[in-house]
Backbone of each chain as ProteinMPNN parsed JSONL, in Angstrom:
{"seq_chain_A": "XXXXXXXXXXXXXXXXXXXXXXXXXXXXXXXXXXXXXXXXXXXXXXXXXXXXXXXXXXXXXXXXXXXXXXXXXXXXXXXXXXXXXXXXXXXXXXXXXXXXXXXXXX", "coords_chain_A": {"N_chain_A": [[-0.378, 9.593, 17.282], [0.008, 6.472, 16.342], [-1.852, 4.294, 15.904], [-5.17, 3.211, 14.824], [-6.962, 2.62, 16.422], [-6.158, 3.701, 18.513], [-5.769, 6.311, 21.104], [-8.614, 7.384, 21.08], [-10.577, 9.813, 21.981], [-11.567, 10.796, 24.98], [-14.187, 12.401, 25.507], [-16.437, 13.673, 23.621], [-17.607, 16.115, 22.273], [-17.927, 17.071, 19.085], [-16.92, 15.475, 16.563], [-14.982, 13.985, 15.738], [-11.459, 14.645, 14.078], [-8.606, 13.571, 12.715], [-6.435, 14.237, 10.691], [-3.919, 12.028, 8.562], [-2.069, 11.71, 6.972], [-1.397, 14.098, 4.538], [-0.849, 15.29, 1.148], [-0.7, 16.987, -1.779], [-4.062, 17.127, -3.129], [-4.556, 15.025, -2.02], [-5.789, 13.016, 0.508], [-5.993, 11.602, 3.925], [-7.782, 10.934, 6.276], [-8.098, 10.092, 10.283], [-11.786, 9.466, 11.376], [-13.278, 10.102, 14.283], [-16.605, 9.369, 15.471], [-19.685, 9.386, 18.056], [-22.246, 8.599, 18.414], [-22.688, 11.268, 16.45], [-24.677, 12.548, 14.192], [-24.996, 14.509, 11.103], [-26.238, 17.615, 11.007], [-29.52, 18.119, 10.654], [-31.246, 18.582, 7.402], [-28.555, 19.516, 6.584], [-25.638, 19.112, 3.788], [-23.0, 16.982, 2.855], [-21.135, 18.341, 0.652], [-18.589, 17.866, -1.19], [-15.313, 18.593, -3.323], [-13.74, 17.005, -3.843], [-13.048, 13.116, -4.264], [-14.421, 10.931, -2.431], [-13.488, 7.93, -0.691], [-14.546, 6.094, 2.076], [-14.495, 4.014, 5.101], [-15.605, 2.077, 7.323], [-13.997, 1.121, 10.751], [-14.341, 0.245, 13.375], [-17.202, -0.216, 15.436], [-20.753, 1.347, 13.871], [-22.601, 3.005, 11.15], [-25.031, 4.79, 9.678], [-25.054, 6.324, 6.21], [-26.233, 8.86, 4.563], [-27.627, 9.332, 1.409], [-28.074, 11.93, -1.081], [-31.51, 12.022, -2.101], [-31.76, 9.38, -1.976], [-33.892, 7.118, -0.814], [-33.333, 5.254, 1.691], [-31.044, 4.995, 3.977], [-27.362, 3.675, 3.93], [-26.058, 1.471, 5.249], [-23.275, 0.85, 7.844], [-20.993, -1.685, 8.415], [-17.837, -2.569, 10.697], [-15.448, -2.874, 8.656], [-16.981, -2.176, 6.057], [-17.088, -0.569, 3.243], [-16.969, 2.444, 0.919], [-17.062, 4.103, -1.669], [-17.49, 7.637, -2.33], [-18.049, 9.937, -5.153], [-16.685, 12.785, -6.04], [-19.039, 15.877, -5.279], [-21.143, 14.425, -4.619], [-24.029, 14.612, -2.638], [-23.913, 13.799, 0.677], [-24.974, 12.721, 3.87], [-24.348, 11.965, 7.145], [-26.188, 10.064, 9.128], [-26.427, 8.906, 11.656], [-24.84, 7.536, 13.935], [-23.172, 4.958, 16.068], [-24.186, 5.507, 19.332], [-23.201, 4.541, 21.916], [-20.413, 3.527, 21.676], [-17.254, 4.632, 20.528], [-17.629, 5.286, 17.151], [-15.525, 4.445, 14.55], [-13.676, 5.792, 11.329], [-12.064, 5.289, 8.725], [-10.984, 7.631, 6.353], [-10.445, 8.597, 2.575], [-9.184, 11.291, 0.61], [-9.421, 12.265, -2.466], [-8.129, 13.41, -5.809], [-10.195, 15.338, -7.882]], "CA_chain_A": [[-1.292, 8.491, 16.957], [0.127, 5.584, 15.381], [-2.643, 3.088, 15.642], [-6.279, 3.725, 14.377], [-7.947, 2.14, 16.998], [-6.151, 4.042, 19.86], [-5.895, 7.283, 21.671], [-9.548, 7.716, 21.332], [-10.881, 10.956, 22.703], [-13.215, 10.338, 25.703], [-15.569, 13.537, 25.355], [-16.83, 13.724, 22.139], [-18.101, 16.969, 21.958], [-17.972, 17.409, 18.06], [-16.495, 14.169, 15.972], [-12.682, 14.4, 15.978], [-11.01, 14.622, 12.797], [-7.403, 13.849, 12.316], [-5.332, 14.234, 8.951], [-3.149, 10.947, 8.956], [-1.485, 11.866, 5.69], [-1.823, 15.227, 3.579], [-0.051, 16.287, 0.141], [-1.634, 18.099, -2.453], [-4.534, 16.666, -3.979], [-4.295, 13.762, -1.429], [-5.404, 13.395, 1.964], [-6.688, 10.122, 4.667], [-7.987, 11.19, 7.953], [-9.157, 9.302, 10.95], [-12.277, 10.143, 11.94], [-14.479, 9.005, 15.415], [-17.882, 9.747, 15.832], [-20.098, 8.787, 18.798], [-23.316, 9.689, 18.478], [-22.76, 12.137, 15.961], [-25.087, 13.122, 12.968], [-24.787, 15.407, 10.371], [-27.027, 18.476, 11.274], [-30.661, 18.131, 9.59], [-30.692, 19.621, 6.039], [-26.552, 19.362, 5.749], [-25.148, 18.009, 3.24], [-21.471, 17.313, 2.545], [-20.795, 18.415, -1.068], [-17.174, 17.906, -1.652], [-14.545, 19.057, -4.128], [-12.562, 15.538, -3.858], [-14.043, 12.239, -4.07], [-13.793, 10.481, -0.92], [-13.624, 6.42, 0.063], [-14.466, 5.897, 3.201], [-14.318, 2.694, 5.412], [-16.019, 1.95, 8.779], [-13.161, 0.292, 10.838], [-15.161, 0.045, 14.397], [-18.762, 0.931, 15.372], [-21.587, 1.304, 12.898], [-22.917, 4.276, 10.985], [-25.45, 4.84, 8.202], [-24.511, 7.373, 5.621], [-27.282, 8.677, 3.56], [-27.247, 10.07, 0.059], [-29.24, 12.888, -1.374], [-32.232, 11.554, -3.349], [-31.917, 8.009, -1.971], [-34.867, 6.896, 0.455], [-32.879, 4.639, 2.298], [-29.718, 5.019, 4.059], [-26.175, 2.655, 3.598], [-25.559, 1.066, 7.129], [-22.167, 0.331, 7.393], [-20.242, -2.233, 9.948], [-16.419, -2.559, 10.446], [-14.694, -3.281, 6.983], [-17.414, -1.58, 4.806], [-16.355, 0.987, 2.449], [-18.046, 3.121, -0.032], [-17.039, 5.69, -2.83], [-18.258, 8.913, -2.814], [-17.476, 10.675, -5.759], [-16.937, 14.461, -5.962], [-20.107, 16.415, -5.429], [-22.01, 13.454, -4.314], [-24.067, 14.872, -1.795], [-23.899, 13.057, 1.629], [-24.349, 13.425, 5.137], [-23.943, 11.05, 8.311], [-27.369, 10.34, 9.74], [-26.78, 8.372, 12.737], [-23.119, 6.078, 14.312], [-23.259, 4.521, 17.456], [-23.95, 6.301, 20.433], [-21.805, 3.839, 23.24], [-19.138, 3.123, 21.527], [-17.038, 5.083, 19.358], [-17.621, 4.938, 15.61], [-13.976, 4.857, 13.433], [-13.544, 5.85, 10.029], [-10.653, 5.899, 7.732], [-11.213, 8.28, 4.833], [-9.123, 9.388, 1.691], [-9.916, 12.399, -0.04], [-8.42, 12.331, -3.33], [-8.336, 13.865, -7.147], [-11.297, 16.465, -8.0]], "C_chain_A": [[-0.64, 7.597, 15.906], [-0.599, 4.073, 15.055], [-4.398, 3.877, 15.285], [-7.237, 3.28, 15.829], [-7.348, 2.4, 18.711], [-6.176, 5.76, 20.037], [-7.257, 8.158, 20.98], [-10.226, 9.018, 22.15], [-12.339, 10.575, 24.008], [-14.191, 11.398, 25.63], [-15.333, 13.457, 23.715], [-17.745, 15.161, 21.574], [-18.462, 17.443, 20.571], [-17.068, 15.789, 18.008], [-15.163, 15.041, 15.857], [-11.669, 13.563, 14.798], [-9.616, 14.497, 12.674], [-6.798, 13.274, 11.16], [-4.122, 13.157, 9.399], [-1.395, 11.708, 7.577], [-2.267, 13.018, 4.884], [-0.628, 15.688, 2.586], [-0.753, 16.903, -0.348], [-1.984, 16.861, -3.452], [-5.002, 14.776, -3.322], [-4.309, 14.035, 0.244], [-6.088, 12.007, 2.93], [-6.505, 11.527, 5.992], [-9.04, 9.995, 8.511], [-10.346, 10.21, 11.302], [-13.59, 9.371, 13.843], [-15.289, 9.976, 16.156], [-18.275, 8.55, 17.056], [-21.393, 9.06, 19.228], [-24.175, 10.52, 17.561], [-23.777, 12.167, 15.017], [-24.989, 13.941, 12.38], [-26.382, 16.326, 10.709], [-28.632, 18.188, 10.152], [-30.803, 18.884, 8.678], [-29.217, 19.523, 5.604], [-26.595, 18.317, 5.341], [-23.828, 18.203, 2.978], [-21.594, 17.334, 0.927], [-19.195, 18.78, -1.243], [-16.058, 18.108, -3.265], [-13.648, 17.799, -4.363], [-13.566, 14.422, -3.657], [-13.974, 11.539, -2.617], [-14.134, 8.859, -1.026], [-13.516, 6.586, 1.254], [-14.849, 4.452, 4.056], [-14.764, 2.863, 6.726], [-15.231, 0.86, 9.331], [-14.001, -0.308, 12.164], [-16.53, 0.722, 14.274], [-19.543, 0.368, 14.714], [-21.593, 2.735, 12.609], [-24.171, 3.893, 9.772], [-25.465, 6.172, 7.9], [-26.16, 7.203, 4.865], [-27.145, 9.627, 2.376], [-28.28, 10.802, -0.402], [-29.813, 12.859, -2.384], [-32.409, 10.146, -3.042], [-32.926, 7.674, -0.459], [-34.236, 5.835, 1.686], [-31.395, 4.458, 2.574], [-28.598, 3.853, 3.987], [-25.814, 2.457, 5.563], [-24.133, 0.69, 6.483], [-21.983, -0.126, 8.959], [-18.987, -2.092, 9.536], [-16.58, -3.572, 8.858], [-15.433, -2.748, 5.759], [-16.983, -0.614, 4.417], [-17.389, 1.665, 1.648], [-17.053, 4.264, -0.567], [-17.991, 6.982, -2.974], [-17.874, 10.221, -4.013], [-17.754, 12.517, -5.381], [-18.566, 15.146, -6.303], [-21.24, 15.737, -4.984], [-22.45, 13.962, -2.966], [-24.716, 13.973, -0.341], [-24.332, 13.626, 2.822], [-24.793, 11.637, 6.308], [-25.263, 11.106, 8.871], [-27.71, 9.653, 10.879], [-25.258, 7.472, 13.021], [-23.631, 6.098, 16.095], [-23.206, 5.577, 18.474], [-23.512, 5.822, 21.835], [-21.152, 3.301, 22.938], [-18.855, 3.852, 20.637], [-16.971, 4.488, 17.809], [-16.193, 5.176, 14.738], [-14.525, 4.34, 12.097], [-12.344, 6.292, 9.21], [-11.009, 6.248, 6.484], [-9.652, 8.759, 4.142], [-9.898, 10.044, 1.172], [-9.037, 12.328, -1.347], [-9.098, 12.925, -4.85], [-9.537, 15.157, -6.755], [-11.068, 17.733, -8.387]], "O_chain_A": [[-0.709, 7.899, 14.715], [-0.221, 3.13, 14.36], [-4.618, 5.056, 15.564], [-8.291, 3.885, 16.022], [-7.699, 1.807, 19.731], [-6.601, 6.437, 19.101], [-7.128, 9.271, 20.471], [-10.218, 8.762, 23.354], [-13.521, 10.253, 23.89], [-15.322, 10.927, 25.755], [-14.38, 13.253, 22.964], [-18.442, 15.137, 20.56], [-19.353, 18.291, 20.602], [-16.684, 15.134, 18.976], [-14.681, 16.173, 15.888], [-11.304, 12.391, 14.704], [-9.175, 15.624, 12.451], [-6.709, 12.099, 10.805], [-3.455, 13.361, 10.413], [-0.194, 11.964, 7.656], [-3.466, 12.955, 4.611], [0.358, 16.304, 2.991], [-1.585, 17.524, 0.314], [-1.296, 16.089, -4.12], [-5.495, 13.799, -3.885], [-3.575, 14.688, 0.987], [-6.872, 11.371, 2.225], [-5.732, 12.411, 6.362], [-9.973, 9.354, 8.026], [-10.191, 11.413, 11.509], [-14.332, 8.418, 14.079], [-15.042, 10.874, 16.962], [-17.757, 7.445, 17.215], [-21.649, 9.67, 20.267], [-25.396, 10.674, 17.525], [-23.825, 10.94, 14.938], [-24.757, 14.835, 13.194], [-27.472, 15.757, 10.652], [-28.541, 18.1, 8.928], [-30.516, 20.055, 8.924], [-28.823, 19.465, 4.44], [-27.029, 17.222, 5.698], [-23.371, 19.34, 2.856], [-22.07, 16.465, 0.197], [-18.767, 19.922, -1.408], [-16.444, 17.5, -4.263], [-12.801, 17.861, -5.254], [-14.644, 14.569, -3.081], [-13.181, 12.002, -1.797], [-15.23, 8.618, -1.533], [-12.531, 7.168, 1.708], [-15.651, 3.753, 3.439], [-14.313, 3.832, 7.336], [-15.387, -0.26, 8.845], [-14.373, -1.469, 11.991], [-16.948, 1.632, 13.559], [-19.506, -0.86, 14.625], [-21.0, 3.59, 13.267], [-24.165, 2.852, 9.115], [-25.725, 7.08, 8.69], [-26.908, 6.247, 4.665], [-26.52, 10.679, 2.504], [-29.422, 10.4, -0.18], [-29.38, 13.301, -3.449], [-33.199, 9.552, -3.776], [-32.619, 7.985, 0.692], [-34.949, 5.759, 2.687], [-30.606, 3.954, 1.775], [-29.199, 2.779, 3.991], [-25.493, 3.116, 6.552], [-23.822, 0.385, 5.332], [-22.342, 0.352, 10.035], [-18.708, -1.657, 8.419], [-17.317, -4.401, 8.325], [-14.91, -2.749, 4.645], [-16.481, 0.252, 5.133], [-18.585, 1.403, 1.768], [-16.442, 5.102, 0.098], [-19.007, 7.132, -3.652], [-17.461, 11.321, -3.645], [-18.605, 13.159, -4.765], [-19.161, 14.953, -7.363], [-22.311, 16.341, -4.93], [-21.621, 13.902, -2.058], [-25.874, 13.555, -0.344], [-24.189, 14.835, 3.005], [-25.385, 10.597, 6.02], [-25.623, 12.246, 9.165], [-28.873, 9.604, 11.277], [-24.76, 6.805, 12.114], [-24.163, 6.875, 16.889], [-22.318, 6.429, 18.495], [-23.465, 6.596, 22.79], [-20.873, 2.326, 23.636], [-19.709, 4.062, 19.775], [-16.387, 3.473, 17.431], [-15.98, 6.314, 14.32], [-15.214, 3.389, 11.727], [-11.837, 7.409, 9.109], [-11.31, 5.442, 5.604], [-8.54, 9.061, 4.575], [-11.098, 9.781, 1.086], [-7.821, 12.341, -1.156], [-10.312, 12.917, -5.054], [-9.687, 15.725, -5.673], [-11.997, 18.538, -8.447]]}, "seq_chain_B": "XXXXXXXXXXXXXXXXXXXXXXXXXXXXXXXXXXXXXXXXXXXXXXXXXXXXXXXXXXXXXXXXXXXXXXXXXXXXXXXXXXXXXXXXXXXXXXXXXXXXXXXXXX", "coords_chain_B": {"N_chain_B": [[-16.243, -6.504, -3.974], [-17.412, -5.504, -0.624], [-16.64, -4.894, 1.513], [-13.738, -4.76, 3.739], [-12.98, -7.171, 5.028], [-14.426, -9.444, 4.035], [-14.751, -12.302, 1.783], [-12.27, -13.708, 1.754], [-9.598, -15.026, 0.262], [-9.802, -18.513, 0.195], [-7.653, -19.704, -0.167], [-4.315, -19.143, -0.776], [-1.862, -19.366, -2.057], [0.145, -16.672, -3.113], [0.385, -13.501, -1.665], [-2.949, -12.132, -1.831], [-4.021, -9.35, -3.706], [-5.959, -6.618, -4.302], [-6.959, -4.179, -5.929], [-9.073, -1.495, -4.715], [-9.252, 1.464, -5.535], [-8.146, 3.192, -7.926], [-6.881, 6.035, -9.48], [-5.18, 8.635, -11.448], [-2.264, 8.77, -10.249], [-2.851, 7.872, -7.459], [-4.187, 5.264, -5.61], [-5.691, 2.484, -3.951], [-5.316, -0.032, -2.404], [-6.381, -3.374, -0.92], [-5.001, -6.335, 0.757], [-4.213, -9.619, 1.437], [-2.472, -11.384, 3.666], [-1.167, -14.594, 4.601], [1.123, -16.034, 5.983], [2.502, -15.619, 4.28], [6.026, -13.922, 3.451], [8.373, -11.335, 2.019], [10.787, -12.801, -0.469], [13.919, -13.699, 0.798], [16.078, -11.697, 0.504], [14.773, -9.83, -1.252], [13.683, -6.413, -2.057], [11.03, -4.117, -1.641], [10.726, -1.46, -3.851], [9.699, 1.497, -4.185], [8.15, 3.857, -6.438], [6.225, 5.142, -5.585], [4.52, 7.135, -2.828], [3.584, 5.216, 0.226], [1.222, 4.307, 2.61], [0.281, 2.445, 4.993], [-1.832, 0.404, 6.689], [-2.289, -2.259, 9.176], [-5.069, -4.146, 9.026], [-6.022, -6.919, 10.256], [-4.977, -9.746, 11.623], [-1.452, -10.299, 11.539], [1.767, -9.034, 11.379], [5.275, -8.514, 10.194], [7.377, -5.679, 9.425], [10.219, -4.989, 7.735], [12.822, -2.541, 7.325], [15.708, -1.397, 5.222], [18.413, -1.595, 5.894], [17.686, -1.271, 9.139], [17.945, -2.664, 12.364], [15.9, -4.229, 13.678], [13.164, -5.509, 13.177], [9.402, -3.998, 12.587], [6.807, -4.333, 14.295], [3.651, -5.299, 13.281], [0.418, -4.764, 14.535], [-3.222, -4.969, 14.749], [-4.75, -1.743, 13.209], [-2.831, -0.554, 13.613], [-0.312, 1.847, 11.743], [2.102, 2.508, 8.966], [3.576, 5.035, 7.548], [5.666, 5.055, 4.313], [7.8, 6.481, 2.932], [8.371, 7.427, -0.49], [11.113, 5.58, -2.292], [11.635, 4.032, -0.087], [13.401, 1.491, 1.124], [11.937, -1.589, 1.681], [10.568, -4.699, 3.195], [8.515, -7.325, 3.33], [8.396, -9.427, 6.613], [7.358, -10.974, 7.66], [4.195, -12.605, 8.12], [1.283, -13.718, 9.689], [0.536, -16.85, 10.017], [-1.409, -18.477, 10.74], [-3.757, -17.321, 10.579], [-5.614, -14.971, 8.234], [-3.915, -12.246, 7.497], [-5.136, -8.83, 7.172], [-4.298, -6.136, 5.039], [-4.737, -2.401, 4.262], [-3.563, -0.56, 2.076], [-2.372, 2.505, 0.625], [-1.305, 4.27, -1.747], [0.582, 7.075, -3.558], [1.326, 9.881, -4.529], [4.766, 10.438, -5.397]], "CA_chain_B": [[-16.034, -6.843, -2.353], [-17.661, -4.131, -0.339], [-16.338, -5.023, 3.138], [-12.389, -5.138, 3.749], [-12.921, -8.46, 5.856], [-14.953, -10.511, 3.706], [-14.112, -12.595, 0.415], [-11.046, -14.164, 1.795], [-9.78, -16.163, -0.789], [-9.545, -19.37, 1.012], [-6.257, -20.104, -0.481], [-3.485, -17.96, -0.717], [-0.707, -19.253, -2.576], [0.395, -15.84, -3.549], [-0.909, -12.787, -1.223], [-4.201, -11.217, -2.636], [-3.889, -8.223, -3.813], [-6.851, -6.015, -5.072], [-7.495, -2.494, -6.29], [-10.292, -0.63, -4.899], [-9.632, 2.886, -6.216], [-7.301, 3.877, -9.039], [-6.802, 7.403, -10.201], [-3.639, 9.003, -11.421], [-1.349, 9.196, -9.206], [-3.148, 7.453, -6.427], [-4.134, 3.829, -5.743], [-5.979, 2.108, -2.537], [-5.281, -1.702, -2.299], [-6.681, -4.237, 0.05], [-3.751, -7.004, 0.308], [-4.216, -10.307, 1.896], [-1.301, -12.487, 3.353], [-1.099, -15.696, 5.22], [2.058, -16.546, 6.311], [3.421, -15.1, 2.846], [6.913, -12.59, 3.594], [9.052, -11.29, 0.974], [11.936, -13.372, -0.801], [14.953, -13.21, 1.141], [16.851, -10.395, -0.058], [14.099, -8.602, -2.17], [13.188, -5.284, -1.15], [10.263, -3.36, -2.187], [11.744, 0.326, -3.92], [8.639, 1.992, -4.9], [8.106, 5.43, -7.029], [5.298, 6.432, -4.676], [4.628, 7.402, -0.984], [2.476, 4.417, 1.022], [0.552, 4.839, 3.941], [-0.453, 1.045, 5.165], [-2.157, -0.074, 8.042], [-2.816, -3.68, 9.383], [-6.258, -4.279, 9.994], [-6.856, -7.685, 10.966], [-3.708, -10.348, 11.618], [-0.253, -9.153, 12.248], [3.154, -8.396, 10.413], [6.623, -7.58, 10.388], [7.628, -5.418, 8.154], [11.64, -4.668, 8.044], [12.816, -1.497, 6.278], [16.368, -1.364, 5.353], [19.343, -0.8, 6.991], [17.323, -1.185, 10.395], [17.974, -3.931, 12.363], [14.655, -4.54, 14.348], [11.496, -5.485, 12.131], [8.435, -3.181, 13.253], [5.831, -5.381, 14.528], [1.891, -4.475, 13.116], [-0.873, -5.534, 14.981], [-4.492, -4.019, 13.889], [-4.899, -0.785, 13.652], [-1.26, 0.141, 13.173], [0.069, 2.036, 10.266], [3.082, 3.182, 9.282], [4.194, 6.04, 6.093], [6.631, 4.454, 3.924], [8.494, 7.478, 1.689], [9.061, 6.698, -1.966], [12.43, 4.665, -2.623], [12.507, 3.479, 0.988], [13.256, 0.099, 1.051], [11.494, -2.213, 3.002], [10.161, -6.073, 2.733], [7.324, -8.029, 4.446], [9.367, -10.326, 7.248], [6.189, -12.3, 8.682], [2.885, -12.358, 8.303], [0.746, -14.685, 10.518], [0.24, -18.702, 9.687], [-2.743, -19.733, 10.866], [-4.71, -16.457, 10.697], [-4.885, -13.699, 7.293], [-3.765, -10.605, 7.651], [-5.508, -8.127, 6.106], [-3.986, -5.07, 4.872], [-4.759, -1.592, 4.077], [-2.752, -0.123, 1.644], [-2.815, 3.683, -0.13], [-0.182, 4.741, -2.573], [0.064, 8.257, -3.512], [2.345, 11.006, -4.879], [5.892, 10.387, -5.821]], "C_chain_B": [[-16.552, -5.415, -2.156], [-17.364, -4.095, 1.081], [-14.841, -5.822, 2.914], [-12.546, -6.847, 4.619], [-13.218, -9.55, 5.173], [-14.284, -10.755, 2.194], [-12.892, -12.777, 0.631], [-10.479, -14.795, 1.239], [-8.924, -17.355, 0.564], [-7.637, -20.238, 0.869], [-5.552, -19.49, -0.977], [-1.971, -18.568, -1.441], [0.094, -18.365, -2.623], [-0.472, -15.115, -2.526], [-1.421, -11.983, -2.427], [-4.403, -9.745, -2.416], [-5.195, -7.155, -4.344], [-7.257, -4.611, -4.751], [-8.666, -2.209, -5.918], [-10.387, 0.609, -5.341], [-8.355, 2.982, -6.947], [-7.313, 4.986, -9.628], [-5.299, 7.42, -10.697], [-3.168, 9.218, -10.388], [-2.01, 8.705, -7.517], [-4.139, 6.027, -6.125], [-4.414, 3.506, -4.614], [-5.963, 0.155, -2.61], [-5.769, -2.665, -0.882], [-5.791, -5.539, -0.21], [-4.073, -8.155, 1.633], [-3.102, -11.102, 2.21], [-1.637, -13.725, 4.357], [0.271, -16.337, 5.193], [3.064, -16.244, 5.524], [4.678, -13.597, 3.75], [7.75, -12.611, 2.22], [10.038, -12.401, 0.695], [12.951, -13.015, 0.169], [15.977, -12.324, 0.114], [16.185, -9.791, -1.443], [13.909, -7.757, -1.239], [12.586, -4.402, -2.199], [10.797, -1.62, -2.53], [10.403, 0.68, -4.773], [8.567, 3.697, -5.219], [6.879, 5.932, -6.233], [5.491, 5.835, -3.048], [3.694, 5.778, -0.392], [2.452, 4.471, 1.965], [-0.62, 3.257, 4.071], [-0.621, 0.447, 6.672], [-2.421, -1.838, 8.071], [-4.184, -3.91, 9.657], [-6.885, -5.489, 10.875], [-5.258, -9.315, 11.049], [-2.875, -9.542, 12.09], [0.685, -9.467, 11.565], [4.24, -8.029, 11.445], [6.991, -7.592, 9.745], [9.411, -5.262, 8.746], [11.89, -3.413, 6.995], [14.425, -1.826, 6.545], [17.36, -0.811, 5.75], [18.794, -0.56, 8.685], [17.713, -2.418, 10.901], [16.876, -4.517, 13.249], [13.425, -4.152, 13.249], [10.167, -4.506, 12.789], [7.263, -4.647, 13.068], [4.202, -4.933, 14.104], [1.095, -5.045, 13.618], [-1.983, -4.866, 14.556], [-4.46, -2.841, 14.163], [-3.489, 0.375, 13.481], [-0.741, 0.451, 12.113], [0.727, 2.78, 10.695], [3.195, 3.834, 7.598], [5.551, 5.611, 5.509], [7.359, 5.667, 2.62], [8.791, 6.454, 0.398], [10.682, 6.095, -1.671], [12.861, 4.6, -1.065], [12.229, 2.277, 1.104], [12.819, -0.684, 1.96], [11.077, -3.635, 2.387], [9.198, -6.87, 3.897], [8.448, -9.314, 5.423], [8.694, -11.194, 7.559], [4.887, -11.716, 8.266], [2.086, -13.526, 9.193], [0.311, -16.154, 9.928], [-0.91, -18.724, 9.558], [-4.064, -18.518, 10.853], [-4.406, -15.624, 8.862], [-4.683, -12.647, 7.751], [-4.088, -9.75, 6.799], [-4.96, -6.553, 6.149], [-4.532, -3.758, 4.231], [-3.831, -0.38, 3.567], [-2.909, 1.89, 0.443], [-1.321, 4.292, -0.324], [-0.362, 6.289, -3.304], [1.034, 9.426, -3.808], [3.617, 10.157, -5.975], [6.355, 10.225, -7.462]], "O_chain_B": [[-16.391, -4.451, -2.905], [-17.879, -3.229, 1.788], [-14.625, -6.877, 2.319], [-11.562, -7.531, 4.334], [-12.607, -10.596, 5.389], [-13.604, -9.957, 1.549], [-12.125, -12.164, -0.112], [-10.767, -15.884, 1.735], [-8.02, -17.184, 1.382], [-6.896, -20.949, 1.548], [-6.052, -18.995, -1.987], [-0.961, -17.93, -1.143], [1.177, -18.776, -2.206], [-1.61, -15.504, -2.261], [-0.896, -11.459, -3.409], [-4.779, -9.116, -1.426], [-4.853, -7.104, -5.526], [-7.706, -4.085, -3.732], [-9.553, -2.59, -6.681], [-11.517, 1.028, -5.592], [-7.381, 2.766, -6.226], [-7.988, 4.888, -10.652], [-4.44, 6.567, -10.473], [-3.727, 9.927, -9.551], [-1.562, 9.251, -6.508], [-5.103, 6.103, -6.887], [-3.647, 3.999, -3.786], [-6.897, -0.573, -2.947], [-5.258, -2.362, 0.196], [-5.776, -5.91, -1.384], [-4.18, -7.682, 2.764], [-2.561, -11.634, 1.24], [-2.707, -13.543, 4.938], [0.493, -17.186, 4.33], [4.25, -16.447, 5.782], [4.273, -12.636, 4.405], [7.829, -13.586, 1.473], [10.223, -13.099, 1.692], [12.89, -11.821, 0.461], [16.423, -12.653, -0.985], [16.805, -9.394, -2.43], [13.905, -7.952, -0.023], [13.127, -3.993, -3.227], [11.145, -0.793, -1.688], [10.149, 0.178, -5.869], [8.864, 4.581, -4.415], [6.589, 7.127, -6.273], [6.052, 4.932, -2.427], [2.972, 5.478, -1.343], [3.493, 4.681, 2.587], [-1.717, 3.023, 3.564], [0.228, 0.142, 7.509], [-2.7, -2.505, 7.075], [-4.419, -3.825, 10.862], [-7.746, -5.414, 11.751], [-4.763, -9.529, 9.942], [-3.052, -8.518, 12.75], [0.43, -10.483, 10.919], [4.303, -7.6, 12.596], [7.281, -8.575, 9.062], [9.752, -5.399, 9.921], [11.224, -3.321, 5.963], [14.755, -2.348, 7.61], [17.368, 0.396, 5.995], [19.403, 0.225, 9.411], [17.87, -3.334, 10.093], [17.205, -5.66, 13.567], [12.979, -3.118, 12.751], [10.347, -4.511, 14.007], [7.035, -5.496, 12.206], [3.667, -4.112, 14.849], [0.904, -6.153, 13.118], [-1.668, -3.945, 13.803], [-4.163, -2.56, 15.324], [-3.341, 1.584, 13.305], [-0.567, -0.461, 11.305], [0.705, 3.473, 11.712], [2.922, 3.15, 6.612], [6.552, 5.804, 6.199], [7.26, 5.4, 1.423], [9.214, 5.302, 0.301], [11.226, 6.385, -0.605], [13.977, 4.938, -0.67], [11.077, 1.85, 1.19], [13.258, -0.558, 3.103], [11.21, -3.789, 1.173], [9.331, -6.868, 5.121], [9.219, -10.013, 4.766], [9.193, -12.295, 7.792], [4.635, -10.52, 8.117], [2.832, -14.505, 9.2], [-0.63, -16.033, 9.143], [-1.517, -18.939, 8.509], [-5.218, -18.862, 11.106], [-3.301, -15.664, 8.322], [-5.484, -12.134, 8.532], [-3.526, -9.715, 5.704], [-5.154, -5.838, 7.132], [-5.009, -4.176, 3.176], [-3.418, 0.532, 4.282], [-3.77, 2.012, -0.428], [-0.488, 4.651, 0.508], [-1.512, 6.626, -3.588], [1.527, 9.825, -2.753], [3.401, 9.498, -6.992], [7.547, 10.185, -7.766]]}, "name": "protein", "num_of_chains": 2, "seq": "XXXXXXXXXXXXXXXXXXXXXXXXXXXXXXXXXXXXXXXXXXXXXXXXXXXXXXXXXXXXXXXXXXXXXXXXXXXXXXXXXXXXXXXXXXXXXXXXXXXXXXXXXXXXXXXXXXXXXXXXXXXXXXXXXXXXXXXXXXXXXXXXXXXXXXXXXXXXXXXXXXXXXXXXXXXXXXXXXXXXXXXXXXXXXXXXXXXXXXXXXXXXXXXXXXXX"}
């Protein structure tokens, strides 16, 4: 994969995660949802902060404690610091959703 | 800015460069050009790793000692190792190109 916006997976059985770049302490993955949500009740509570960027698609992310979720279109981003608990509560379901995350520090 | 697309500065003398995340040792830039390429015979020698995609315009970057420029169209990113030299050859005229830049280790 050297473009973000190709070799797309056509079944989507689970969102499809790939590590672009990983050292220590440092990591970007693509990710493309279609569909997907984060299970009801999960939340992501992470050890690294994460930026993440909606390149295609839509999604809204929602944050734990906030009554109203963050829509995002291509080019939005958002900071999630470490521990900030998140989860994915809805991305397009006919077209795939792309996201370029970094995971970094923490 | 909370969307890589928007807030173009309408005039570009210089490409626009701007920090969205800064930690130690790791750094995410959003980098605007318009028609802007390096000086003839500068070449970028940087103490960290970068990992930069094109997202919206198009490029050619040249790394040295190659003799074919790599062409970027959206979506395309390429891993640039610390102290490998390289220099912007083109960026597009009549369109910006917006970049996606993440610096990181070295």
């Amino acid at each position: 994969m050297k473009n973000l916006f190709h070799d797309i997976p056509t079944e989507l059985p689970e969102q499809a995660v790939e590590v672009l770049v990983e050292t220590s302490g440092h990591r970007i993955e693509r990710i493309v949802s279609q569909g997907h949500a984060s299970p009801e009740g999960f939340w992501y509570d992470q050890d690294q902060n994460e930026r993440v960027s909606v390149l295609k698609g839509a999604a809204k992310l929602r944050f734990d404690g906030d009554d109203e979720a963050v829509e995002m279109r291509p080019g939005d981003f958002v900071n999630i610091p470490t521990h900030k608990r998140h989860r994915v509560g809805w991305t397009t379901p006919d077209e795939p959703t792309i996201w370029l995350a970094v995971f970094y520090g923490g």
